[in-house]
C-alpha positions as CSV (number, residue, x, y, z in Angstrom):
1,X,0.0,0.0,0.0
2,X,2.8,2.1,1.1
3,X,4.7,1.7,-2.5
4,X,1.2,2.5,-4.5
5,X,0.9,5.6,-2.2
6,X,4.3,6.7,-3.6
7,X,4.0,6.3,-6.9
8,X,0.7,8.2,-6.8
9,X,3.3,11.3,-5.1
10,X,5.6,10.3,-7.8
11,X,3.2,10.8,-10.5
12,X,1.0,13.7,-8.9
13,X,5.1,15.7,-7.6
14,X,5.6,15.3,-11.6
15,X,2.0,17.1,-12.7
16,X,2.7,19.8,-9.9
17,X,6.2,20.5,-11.6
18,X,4.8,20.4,-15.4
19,X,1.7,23.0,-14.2
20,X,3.9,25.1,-12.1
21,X,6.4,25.4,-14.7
22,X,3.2,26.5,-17.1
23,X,1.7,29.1,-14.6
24,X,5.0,30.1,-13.8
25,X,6.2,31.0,-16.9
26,X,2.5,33.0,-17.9
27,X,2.5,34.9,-15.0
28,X,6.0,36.3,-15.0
29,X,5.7,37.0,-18.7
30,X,2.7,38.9,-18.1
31,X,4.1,40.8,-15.4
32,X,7.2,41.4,-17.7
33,X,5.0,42.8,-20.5
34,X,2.9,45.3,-18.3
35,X,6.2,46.4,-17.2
36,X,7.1,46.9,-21.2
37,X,10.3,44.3,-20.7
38,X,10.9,43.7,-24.6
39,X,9.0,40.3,-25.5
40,X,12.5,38.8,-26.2
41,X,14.2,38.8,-23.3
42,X,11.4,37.2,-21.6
43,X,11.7,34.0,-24.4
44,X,15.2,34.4,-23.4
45,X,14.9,34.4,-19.8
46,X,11.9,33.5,-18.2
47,X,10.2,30.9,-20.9
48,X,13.7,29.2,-20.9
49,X,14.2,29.4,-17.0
50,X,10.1,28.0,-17.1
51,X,10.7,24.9,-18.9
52,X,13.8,24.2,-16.6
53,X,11.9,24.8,-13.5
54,X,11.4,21.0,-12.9
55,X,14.9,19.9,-13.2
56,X,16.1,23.3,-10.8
57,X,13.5,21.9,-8.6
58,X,14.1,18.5,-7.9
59,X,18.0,18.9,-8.1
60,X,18.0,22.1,-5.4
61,X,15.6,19.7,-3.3
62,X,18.0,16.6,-3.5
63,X,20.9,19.1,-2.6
64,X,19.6,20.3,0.5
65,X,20.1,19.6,3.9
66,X,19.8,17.4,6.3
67,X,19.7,14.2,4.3
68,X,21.1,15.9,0.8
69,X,20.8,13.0,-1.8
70,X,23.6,14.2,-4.5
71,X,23.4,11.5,-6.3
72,X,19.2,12.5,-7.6
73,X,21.0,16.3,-7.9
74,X,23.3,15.2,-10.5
75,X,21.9,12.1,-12.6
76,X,18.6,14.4,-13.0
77,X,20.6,16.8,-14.8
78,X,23.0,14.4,-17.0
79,X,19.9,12.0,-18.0
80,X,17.4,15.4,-18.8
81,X,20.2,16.5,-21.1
82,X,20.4,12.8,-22.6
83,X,16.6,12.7,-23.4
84,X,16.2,16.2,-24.6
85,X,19.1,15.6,-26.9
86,X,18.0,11.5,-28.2
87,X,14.3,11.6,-27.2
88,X,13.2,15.5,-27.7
89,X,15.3,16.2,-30.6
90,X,14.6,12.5,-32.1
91,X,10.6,12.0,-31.6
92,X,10.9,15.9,-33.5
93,X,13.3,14.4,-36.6
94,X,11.0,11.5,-36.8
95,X,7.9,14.0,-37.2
96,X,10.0,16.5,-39.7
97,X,13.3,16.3,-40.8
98,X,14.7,19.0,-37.9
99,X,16.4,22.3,-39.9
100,X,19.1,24.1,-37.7
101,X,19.2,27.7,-37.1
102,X,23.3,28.6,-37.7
103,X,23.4,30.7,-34.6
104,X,22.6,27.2,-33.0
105,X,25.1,25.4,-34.7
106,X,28.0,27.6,-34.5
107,X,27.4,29.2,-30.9
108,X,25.0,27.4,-28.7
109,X,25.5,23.6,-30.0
110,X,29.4,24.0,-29.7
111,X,28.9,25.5,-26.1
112,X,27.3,23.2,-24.9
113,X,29.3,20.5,-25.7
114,X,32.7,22.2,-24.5
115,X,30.6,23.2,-21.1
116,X,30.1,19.7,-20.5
117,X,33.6,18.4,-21.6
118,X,35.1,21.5,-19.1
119,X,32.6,20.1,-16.1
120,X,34.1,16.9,-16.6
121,X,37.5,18.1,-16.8
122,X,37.3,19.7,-13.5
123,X,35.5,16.8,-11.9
124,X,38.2,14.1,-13.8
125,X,40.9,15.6,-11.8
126,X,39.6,14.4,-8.2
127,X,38.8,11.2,-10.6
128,X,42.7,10.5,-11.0
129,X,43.8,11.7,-7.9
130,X,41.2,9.3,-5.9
131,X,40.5,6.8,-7.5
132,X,41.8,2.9,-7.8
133,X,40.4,2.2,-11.4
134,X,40.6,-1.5,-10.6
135,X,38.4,-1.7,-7.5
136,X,36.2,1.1,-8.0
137,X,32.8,0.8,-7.9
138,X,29.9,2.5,-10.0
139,X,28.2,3.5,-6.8
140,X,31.4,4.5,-5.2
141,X,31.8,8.5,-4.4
142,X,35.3,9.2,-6.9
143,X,35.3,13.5,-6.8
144,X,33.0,16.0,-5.3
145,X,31.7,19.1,-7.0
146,X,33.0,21.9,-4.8
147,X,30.7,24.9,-4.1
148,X,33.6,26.8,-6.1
149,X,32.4,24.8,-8.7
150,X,28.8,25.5,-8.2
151,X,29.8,29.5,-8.3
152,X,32.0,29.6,-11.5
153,X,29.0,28.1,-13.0
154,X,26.2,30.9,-11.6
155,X,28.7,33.3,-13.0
156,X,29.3,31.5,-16.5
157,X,25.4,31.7,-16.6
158,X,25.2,35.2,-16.2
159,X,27.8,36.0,-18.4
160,X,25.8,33.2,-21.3
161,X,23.0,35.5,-20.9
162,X,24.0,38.8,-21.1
163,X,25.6,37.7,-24.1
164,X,22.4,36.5,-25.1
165,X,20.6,39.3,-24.9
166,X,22.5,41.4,-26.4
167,X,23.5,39.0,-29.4
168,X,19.4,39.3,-30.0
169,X,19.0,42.9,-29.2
170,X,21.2,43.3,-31.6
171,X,20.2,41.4,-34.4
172,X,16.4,42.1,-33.7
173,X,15.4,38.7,-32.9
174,X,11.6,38.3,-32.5
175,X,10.9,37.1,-28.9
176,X,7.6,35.0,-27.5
177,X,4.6,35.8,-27.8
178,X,3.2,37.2,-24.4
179,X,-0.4,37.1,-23.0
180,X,-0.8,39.9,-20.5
181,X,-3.0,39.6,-18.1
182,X,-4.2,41.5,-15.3
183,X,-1.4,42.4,-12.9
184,X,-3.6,40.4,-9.6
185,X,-3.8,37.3,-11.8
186,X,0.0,37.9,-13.1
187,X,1.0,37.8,-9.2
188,X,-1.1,34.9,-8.8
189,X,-0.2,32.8,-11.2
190,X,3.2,33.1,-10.5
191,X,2.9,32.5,-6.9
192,X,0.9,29.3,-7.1
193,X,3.5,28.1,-10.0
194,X,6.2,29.0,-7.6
195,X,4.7,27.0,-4.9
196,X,3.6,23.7,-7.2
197,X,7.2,23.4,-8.0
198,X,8.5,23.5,-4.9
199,X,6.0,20.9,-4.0
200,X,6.3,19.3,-6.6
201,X,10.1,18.7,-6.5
202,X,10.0,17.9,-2.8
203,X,7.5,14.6,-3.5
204,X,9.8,13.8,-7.1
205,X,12.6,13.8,-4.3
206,X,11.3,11.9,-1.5
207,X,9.2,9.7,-3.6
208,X,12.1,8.6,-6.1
209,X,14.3,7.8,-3.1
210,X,11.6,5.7,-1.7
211,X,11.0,3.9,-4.8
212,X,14.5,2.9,-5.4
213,X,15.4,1.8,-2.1
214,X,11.9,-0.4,-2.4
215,X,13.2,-2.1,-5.5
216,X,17.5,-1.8,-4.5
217,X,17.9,0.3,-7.5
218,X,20.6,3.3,-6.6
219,X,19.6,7.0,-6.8
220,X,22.0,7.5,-9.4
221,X,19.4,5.1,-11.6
222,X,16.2,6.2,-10.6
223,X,17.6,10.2,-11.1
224,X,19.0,9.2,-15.0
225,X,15.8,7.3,-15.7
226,X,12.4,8.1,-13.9
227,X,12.8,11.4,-12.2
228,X,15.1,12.8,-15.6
229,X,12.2,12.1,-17.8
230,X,9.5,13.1,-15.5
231,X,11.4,16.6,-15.1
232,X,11.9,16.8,-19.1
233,X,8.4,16.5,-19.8
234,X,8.1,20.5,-20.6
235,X,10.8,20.1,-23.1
236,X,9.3,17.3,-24.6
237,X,5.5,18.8,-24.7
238,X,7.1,22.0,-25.9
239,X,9.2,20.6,-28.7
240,X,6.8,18.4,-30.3
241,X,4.1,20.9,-30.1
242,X,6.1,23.5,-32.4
243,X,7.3,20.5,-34.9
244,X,3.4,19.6,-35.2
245,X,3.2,23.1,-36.0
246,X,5.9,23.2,-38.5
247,X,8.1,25.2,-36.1
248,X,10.8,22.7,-35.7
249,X,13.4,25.0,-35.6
250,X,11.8,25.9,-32.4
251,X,12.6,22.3,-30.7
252,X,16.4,22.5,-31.6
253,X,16.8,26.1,-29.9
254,X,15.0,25.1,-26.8
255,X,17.1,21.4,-26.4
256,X,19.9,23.0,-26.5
257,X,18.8,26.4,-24.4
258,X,17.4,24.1,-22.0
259,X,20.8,21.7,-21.8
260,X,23.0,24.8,-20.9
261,X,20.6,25.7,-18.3
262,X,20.7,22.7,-16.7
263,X,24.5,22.4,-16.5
264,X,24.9,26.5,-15.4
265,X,22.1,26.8,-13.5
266,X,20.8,23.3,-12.2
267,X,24.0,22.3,-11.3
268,X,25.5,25.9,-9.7
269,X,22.8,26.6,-7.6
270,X,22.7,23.0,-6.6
271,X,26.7,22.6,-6.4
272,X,26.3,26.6,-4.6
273,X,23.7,25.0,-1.7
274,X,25.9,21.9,-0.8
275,X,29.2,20.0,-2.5
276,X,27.6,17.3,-4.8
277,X,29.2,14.2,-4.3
278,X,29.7,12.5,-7.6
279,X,30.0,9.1,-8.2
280,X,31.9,6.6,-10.8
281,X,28.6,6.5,-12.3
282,X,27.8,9.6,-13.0
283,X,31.6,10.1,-14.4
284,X,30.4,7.5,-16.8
285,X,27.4,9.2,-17.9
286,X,28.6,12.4,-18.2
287,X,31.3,10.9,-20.6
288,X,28.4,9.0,-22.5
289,X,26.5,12.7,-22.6
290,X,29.7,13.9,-24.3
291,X,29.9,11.4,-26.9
292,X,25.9,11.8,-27.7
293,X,26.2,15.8,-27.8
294,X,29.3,15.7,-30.2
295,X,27.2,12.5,-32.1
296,X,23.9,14.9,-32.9
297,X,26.7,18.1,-33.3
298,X,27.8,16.4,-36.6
299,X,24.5,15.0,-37.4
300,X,23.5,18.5,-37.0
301,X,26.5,20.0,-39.6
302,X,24.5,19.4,-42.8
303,X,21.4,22.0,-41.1
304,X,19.4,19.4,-40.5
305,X,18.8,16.4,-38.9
306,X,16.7,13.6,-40.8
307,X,14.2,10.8,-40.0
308,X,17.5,7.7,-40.1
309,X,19.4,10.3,-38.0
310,X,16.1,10.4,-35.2
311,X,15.5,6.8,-35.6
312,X,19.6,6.3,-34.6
313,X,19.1,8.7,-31.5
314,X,16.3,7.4,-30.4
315,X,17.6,3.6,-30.3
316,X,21.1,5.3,-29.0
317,X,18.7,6.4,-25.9
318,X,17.1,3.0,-25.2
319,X,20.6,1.4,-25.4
320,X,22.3,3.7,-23.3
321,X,19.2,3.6,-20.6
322,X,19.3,-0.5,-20.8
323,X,23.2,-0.5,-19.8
324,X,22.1,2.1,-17.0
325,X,19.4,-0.3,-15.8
326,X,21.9,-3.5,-16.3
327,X,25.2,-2.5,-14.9
């Protein structure tokens, strides 16, 4: 009875994250466009921050004090990247071949992927200096991300976005379309978004844990797998949504957008709270991420990525999610 009530928290902790994000993301848009903020800088910040919300929320929550479960705080973040990235951007190719915008390709894309490769870099090093590599463990704690860390990242963020914003200032970039509404239901929404994903990250957190102690699975799993899905539902809603609509370039943008947030943001104000042990696992999947990233990066050279290109990613996914489950 116990394990059917947790799944229910599970299920209900991932709807209160999804809707929060939603009201969230209206509300503060709304108050941004009574306050005559220019309509792209609130695609840039807030819609991006929105569908992000999730994955910020669980990972803060599993990085807090007393009991901080690090392990939840960083898979969630390396297994959201992998399914926006195979799943998102594959399920999209499969619907329309994907076209990609050459700002993407040449800035974002490439950013990405040497962000990750530098996060690893600076994790590696604790990696070699702690580690017996013919003892280890995957579940064994091999390097720690320092709070240091977690700070160079917050400030790599803001630096990311004021280049941003200017790079689209600049070139007169069209931004989302805003509904205003009145400024009492602005404040409203956003409160009551605010406080569904906060309460909806605590029960992804406590639930998870629960789950995979119930069935012996490690954190590290249950965070790349179930929770990292769960919190990439925006993405996924949001991406096939504008390739239905014939707006595919949409879904590459906000993969990739959403896959720098969660390493800057997720990750520094999570790293920022409390250290994040990482273990050998993680090290692995974080150098599987790598290879995927720099994988889609050249299927991506030719401006767009085709049906046989999805159908690869999304098999890549399954594979790489049946050696998680297995090893």
């Amino acid at each position: 009875m116990e394990m059917v009530l947790q799944i229910v928290l599970l299920v209900a902790g991932f709807v209160a994250l999804v809707k929060g994000a939603d009201l969230f993301v209206d509300g503060s848009s709304s108050l941004a466009a009574i306050f005559k903020v220019p309509s792209i800088i609130i695609g840039l910040t807030i819609v991006s921050m929105g569908t992000s919300a999730p994955e910020l929320a669980v990972s803060v929550s599993a990085a807090l004090p007393p009991e901080p479960s690090n392990e939840i705080a960083l898979s969630n973040v390396v297994g959201s990247n992998l399914f926006n990235l195979l799943m998102v951007l594959g399920v999209c190719a499969l619907i329309k071949p994907l076209p990609i915008d050459n700002a993407i390709k040449k800035r974002d894309f490439p950013f990405s992927i040497i962000l990750t490769i530098l996060l690893f870099a600076a994790l590696g090093v604790g990696v070699i200096k702690s580690t017996d590599f013919a003892t280890v463990k995957m579940s064994e704690d091999v390097t720690t991300l320092e709070r240091w860390m977690g700070i160079a990242l917050l400030v790599i963020f803001a630096i990311y976005m004021t280049v941003l914003i200017r790079s689209a200032i600049k070139n007169k970039t069209e931004g989302e379309e805003v509904k205003k509404m009145s400024p009492l239901k602005s404040v409203l929404f956003v409160l009551i978004g605010i406080a569904l994903i906060v309460a909806g990250g605590h029960f992804v957190v406590e639930s998870a844990k629960y789950i995979a102690a119930a069935f012996g699975m490690s954190e590290t799993l249950i965070g790349l797998t179930i929770v990292a899905v769960g919190t990439s539902l925006p993405e996924l809603v949001t991406s096939v949504v504008a390739s239905r609509k014939g707006e595919n370039g949409l879904a590459v943008g906000n993969v990739v957008g959403s896959n720098i947030f969660n390493v800057l943001l997720i990750l520094g104000v999570s790293g920022t709270i409390h250290p994040i042990g990482v273990n050998f696992a993680s090290m692995v999947d974080f150098a599987i991420l790598i290879a995927a990233s720099i994988l889609v990066f050249l299927f991506s050279l030719r401006n767009k990525i085709n049906r046989p290109q999805g159908s690869v990613m999304i098999l890549l996914y399954v594979a790489i999610m049946v050696f998680a489950i297995v090893r």
